[in-house]
The first five atom37 places (N, CA, C, CB, O) and aatype in JSON, in Angstrom:
{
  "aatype": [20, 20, 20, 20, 20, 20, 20, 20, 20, 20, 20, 20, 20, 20, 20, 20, 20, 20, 20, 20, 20, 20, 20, 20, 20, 20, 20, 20, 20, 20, 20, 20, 20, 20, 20, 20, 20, 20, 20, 20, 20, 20, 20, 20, 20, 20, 20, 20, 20, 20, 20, 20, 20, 20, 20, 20, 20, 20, 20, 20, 20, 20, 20, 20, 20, 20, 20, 20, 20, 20, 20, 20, 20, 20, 20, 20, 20, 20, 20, 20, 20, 20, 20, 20, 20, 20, 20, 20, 20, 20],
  "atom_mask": [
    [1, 1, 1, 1, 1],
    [1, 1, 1, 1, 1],
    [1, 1, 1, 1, 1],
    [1, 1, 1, 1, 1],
    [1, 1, 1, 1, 1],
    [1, 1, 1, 1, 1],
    [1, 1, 1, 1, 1],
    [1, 1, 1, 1, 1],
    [1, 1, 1, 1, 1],
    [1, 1, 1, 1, 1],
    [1, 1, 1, 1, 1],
    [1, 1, 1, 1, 1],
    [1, 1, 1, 1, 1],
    [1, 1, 1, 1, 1],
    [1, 1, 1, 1, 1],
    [1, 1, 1, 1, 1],
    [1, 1, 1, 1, 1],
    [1, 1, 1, 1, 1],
    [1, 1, 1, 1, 1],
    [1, 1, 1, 1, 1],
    [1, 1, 1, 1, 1],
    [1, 1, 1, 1, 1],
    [1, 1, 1, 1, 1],
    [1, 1, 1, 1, 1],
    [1, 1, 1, 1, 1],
    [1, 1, 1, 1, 1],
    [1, 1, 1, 1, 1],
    [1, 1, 1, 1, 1],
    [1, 1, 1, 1, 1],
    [1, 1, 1, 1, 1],
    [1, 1, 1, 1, 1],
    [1, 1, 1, 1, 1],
    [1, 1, 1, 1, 1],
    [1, 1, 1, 1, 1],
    [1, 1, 1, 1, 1],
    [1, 1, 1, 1, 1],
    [1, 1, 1, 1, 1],
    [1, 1, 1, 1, 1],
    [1, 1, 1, 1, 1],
    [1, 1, 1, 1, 1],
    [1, 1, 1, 1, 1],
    [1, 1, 1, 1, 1],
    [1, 1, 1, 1, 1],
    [1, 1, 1, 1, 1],
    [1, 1, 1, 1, 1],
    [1, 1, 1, 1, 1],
    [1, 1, 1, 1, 1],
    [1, 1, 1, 1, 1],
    [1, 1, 1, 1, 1],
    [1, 1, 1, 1, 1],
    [1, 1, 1, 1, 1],
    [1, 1, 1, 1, 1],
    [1, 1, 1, 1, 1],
    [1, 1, 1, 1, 1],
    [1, 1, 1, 1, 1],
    [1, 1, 1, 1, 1],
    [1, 1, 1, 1, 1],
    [1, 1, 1, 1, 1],
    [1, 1, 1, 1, 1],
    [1, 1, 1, 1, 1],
    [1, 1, 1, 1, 1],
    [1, 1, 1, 1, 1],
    [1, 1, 1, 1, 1],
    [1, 1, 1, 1, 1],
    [1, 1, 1, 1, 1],
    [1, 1, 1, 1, 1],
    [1, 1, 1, 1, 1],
    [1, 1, 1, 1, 1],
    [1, 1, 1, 1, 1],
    [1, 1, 1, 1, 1],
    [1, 1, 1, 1, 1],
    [1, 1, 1, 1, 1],
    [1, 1, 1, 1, 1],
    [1, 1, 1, 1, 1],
    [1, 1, 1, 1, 1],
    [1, 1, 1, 1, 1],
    [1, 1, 1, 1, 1],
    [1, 1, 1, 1, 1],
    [1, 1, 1, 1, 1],
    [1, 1, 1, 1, 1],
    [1, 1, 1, 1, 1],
    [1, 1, 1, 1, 1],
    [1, 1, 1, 1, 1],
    [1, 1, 1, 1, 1],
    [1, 1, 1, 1, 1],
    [1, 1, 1, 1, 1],
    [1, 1, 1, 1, 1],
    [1, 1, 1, 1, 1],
    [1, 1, 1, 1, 1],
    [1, 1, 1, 1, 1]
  ],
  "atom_positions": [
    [[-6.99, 16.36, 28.12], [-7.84, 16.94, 27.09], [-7.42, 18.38, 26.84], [-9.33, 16.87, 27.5], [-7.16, 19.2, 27.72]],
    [[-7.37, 18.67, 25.04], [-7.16, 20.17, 25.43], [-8.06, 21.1, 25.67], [-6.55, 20.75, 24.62], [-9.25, 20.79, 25.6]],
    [[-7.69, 22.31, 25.96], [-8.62, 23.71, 26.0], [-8.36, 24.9, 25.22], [-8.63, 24.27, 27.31], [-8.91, 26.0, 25.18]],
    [[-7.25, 24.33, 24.55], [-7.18, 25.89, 23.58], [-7.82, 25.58, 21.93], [-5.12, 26.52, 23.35], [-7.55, 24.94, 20.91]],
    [[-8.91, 26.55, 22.52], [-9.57, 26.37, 20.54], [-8.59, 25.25, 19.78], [-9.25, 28.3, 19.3], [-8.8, 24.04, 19.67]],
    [[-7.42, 26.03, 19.27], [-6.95, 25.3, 18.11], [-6.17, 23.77, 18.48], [-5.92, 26.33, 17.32], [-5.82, 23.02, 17.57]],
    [[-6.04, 23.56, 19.39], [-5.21, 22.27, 20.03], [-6.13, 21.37, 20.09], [-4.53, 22.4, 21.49], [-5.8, 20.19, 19.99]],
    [[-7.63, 21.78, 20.27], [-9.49, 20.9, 19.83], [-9.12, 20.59, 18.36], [-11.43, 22.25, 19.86], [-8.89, 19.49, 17.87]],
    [[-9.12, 22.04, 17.63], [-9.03, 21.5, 16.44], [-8.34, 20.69, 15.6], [-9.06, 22.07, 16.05], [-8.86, 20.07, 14.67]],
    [[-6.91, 20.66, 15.94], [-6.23, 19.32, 15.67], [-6.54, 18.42, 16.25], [-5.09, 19.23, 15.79], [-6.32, 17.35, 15.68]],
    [[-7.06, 18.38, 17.38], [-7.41, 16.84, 17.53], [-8.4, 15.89, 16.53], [-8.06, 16.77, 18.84], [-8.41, 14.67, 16.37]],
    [[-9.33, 17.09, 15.85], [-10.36, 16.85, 14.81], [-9.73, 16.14, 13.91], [-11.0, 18.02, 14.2], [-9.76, 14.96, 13.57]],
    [[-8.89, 17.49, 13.41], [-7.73, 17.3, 12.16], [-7.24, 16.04, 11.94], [-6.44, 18.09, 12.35], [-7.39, 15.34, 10.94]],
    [[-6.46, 15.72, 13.28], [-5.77, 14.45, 12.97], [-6.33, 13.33, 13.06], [-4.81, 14.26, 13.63], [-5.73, 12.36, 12.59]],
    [[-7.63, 13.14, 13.67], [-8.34, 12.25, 13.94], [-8.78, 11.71, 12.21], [-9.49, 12.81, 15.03], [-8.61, 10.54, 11.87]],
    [[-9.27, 12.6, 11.39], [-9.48, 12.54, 10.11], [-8.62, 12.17, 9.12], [-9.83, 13.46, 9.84], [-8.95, 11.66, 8.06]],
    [[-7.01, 12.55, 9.63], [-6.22, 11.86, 8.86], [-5.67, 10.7, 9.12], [-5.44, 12.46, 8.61], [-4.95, 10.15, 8.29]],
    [[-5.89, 10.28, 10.06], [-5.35, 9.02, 10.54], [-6.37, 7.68, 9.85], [-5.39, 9.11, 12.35], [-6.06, 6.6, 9.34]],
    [[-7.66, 8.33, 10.12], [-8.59, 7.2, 9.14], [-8.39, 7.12, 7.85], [-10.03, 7.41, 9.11], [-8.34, 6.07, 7.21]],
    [[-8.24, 8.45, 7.35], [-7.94, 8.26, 5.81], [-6.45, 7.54, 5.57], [-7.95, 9.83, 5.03], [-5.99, 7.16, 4.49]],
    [[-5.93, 7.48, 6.72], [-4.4, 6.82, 6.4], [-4.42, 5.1, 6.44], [-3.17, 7.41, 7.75], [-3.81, 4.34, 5.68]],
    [[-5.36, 4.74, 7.59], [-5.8, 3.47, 7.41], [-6.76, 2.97, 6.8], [-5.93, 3.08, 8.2], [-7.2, 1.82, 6.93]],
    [[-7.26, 4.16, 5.85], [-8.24, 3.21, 5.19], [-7.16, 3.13, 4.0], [-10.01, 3.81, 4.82], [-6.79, 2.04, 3.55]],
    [[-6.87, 3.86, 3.71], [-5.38, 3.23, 2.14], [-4.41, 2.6, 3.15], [-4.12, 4.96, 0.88], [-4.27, 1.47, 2.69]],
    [[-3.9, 2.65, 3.88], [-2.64, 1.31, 3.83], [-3.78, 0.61, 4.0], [-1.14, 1.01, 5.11], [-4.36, 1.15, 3.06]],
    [[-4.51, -0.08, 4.38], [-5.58, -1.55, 4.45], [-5.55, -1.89, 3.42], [-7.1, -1.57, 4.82], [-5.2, -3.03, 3.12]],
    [[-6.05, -0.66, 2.28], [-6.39, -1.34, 0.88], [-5.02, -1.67, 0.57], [-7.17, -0.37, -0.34], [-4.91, -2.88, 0.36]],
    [[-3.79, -0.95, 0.45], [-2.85, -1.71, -0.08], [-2.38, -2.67, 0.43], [-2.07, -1.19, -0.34], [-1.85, -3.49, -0.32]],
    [[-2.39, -2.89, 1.78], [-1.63, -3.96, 2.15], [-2.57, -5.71, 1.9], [-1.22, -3.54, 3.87], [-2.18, -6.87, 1.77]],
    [[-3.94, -5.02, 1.93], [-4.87, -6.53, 1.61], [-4.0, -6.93, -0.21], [-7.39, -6.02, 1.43], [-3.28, -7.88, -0.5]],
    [[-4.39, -5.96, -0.92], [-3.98, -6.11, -2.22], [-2.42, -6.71, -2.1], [-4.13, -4.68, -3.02], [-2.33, -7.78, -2.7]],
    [[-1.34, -6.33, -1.56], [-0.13, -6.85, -1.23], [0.07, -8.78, -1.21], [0.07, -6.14, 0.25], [0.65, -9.61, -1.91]],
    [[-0.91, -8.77, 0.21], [-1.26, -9.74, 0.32], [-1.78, -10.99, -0.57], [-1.77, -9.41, 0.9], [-1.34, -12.13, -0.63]],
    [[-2.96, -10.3, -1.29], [-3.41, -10.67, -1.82], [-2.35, -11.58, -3.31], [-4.27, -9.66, -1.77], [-2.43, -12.77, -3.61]],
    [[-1.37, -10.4, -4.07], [-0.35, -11.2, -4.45], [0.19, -12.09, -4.49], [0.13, -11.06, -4.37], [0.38, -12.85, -5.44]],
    [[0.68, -12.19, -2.97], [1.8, -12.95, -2.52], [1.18, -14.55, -2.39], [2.41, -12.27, -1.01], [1.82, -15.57, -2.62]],
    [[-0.3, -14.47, -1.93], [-0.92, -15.45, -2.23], [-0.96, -15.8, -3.34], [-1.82, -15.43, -1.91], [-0.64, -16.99, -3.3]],
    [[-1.21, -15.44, -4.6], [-1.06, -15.85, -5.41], [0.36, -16.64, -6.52], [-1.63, -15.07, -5.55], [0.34, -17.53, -7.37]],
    [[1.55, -15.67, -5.88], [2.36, -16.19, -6.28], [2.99, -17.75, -5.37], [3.12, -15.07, -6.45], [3.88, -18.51, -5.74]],
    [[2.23, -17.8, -4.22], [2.48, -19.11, -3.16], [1.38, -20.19, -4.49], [1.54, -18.78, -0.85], [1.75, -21.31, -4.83]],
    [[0.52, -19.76, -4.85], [-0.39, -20.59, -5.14], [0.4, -21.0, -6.69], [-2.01, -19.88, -5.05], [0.21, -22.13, -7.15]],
    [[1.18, -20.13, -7.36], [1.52, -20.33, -8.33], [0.62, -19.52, -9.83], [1.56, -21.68, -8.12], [0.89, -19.78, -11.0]],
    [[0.08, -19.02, -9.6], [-1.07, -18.43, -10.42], [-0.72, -17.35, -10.8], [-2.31, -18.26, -9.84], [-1.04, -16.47, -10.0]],
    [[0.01, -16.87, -12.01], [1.06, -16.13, -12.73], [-0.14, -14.89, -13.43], [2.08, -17.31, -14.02], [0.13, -13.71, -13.63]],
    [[-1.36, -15.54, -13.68], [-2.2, -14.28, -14.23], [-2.56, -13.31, -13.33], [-3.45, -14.66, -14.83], [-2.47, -12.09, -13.52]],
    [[-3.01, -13.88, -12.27], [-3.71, -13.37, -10.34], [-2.58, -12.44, -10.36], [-3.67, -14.85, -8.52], [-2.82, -11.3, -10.74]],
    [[-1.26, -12.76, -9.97], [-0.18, -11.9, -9.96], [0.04, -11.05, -10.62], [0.65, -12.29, -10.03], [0.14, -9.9, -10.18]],
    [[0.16, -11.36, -11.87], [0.33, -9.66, -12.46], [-0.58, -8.7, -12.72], [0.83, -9.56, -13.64], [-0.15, -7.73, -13.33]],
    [[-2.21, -8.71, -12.28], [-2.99, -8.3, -12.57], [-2.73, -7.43, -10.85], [-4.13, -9.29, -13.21], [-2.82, -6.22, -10.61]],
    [[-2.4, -8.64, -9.86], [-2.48, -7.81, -8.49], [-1.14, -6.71, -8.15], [-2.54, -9.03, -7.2], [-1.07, -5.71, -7.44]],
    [[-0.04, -7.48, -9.11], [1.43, -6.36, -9.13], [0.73, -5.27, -9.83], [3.07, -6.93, -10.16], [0.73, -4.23, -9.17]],
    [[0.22, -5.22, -10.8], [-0.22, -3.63, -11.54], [-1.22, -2.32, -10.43], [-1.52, -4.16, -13.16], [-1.08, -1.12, -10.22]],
    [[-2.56, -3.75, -9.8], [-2.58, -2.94, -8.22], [-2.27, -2.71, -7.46], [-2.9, -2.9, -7.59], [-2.92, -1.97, -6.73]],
    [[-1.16, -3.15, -7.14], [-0.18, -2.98, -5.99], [0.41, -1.58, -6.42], [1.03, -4.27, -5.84], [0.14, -0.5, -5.89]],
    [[1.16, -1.77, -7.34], [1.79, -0.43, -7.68], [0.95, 0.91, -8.07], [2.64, -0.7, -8.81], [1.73, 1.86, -8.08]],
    [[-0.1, 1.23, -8.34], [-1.25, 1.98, -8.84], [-1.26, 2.46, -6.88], [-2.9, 0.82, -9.86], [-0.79, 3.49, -6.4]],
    [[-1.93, 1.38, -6.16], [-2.56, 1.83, -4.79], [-1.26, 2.41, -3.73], [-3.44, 0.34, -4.03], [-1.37, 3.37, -2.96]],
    [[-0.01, 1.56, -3.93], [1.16, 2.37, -3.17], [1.46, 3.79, -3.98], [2.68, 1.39, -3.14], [1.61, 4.87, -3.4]],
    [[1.51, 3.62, -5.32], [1.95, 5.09, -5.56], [0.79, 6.4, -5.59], [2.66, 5.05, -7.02], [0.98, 7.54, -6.01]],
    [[-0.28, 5.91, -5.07], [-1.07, 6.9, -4.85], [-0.72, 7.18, -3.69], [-2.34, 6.75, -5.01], [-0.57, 8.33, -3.29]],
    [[-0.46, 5.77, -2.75], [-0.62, 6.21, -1.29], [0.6, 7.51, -0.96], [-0.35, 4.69, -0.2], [0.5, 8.47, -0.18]],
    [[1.58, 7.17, -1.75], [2.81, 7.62, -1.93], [2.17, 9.5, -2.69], [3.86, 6.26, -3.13], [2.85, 10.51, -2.5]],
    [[1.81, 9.51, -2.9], [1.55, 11.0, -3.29], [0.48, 11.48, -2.58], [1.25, 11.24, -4.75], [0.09, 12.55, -3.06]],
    [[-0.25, 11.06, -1.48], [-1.12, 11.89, -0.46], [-0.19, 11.69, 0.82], [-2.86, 11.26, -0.22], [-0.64, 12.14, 1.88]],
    [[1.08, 11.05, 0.83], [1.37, 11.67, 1.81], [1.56, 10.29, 3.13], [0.17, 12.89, 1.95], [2.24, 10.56, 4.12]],
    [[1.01, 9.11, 3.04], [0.81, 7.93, 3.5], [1.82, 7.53, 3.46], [0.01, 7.2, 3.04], [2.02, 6.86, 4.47]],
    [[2.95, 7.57, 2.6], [4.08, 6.67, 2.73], [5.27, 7.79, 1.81], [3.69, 4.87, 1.94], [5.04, 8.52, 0.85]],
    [[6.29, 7.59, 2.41], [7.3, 7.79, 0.86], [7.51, 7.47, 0.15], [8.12, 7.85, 0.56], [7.41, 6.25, 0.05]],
    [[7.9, 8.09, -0.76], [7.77, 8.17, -2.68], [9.25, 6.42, -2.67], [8.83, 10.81, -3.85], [9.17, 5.33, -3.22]],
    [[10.35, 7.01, -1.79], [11.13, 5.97, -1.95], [10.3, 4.6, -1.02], [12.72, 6.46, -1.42], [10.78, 3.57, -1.48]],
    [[9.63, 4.38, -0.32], [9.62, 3.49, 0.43], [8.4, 2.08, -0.62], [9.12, 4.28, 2.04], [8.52, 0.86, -0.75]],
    [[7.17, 3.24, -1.25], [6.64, 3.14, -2.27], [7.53, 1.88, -3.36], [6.54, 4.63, -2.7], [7.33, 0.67, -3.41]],
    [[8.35, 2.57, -3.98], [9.31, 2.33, -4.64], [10.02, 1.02, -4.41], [10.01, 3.29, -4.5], [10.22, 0.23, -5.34]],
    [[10.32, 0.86, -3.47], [11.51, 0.03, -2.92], [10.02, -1.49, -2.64], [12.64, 1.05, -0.99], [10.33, -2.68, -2.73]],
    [[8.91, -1.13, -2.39], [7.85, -2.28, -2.3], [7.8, -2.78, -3.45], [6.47, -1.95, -1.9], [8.37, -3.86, -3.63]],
    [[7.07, -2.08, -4.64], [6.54, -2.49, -5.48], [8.01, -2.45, -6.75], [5.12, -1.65, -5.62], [7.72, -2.45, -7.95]],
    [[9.77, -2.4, -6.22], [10.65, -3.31, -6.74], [10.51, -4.74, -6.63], [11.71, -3.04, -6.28], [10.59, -5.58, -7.53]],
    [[10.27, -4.92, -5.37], [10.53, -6.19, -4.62], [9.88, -6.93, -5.15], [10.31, -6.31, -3.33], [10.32, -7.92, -5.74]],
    [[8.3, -6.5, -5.03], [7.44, -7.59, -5.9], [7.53, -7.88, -7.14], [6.26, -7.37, -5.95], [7.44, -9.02, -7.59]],
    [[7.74, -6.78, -7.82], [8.24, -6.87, -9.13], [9.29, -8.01, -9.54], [8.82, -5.61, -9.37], [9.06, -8.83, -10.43]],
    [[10.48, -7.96, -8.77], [11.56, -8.6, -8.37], [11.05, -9.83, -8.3], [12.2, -8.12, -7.22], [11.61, -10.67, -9.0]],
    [[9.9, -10.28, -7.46], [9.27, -11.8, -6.74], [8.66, -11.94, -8.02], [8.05, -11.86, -5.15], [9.33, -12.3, -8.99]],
    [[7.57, -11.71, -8.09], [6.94, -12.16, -9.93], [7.88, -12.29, -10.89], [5.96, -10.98, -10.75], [7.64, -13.18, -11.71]],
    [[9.08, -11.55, -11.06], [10.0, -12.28, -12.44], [10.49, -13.65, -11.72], [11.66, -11.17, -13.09], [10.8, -14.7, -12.29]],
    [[10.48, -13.42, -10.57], [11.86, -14.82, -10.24], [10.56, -16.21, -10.62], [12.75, -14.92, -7.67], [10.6, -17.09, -11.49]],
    [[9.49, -15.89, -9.54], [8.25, -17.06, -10.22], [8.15, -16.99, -11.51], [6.67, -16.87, -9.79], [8.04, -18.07, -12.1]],
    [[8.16, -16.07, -12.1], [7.73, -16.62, -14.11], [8.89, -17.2, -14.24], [7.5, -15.24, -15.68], [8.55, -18.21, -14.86]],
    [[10.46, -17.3, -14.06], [11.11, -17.66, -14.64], [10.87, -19.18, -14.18], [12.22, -16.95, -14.59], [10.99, -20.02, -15.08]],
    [[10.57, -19.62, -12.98], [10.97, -21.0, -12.48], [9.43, -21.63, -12.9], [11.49, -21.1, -10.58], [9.44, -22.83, -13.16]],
    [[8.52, -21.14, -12.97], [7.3, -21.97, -13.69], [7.42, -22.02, -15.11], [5.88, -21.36, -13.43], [6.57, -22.61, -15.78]]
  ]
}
């Protein structure tokens, strides 16, 4: 445990950011999820309504600091990427 004033206070600090960090990746990754189910299920509207949240909730996460701007990026390609390949084959 610490004892110097400010080494308490980060423990505060980080304690606070760590929740706020899992409470957005949860939301994005349920929403993620949530997609991918849909594109298993075949359901082309579900999907692009959940790709537009997907990308909205990573690139926020991506500008507080939760993730990188490229890593962001490189997700919501992929899916992007997965929803054209399903529209084309349905």
């Amino acid at each position: 445990m610490a004892n110097i004033k400010s080494a308490k206070k980060r423990i505060t600090v980080i304690a606070k950011k760590t929740a706020r960090n899992r409470k957005v990746k949860g939301a994005y990754r349920a929403i993620i999820k949530n997609f991918y189910k849909a594109i298993e299920a075949g359901d082309m509207v579900t999907a692009k309504e959940k790709l537009g949240l997907a990308e909205k909730k990573l690139m926020q996460a991506a500008a507080k600091g939760v993730m990188h701007k490229n890593t962001a990026s490189r997700k919501v390609g992929r899916m992007t990427r997965t929803y054209n390949k399903a529209k084309a084959e349905a």
